[in-house]
C-alpha distance (Angstrom), angle and dihedral (degrees) to the residues before:
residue distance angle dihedral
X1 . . .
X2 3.77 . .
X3 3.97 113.8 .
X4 4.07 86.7 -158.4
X5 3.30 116.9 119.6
X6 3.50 116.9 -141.9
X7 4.31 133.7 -114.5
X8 3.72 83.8 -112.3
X9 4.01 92.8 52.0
X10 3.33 94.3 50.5
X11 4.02 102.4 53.1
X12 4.00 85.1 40.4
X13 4.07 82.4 62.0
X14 3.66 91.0 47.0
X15 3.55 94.9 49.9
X16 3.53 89.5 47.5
X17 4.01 98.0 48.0
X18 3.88 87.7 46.0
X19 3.76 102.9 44.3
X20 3.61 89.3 98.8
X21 3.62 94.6 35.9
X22 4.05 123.5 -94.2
X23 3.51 144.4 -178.6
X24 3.72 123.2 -100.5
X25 3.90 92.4 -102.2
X26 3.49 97.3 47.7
X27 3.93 80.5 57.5
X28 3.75 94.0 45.6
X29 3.93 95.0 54.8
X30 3.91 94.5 27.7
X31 3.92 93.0 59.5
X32 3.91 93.4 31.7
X33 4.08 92.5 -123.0
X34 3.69 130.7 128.4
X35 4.42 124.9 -112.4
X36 3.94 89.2 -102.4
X37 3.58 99.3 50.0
X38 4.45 87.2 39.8
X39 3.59 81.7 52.3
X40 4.03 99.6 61.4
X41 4.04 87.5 37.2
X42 3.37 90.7 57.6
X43 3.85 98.0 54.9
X44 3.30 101.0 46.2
X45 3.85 92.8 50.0
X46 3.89 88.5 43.7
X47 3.53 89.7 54.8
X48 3.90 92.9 40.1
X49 3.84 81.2 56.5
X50 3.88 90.6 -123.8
X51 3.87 91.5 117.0
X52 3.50 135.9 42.0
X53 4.52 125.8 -161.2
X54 3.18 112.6 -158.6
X55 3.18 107.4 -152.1
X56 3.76 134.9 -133.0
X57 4.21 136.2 92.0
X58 3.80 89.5 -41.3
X59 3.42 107.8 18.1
X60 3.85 124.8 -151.7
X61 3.60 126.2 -137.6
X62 3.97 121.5 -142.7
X63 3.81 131.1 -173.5
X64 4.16 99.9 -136.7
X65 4.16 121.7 -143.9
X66 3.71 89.4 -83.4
X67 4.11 88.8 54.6
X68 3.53 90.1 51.7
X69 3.63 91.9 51.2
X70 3.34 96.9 44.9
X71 3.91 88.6 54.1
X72 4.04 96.7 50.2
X73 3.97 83.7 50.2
X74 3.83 86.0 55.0
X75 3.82 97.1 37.0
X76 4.38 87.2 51.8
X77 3.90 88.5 54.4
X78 3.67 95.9 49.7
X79 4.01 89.6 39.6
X80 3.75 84.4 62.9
X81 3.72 98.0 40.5
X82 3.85 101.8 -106.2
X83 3.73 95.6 118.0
């Protein structure tokens, strides 16, 4: 069985971890991933416009409407064993 987790996993955690709103550590630890790899996540779902930084001395990270959507979508095929 592979342990992996896959792309789609992982930005389903983030979405998850920043649906309230959270700091880039609490991401980091939350989601079990490393700064770099956060990093490239977080672009692409910025520019997918399923997160949101707000910016500032400690910015906060929040998954928008569409990021919540996206992760009921994904959290319906899992439900029903597809994922």
């Amino acid at each position: 069985m592979n342990s992996r987790r896959s792309r789609t996993e992982i930005i389903a955690e983030i979405l998850r971890i920043a649906k309230g709103g959270a700091r880039k550590t609490r991401i980091v630890y939350g989601a079990n991933i490393n700064f770099k790899l956060l990093s490239e996540y977080l672009k692409k779902l910025e520019k997918a416009g399923l997160i949101i930084e707000e910016s500032g001395k400690n910015s906060i990270i929040r998954t928008t409407e569409k990021g919540i959507e996206y992760l009921r979508q994904y959290e319906n095929l899992e439900s029903i064993g597809i994922l």
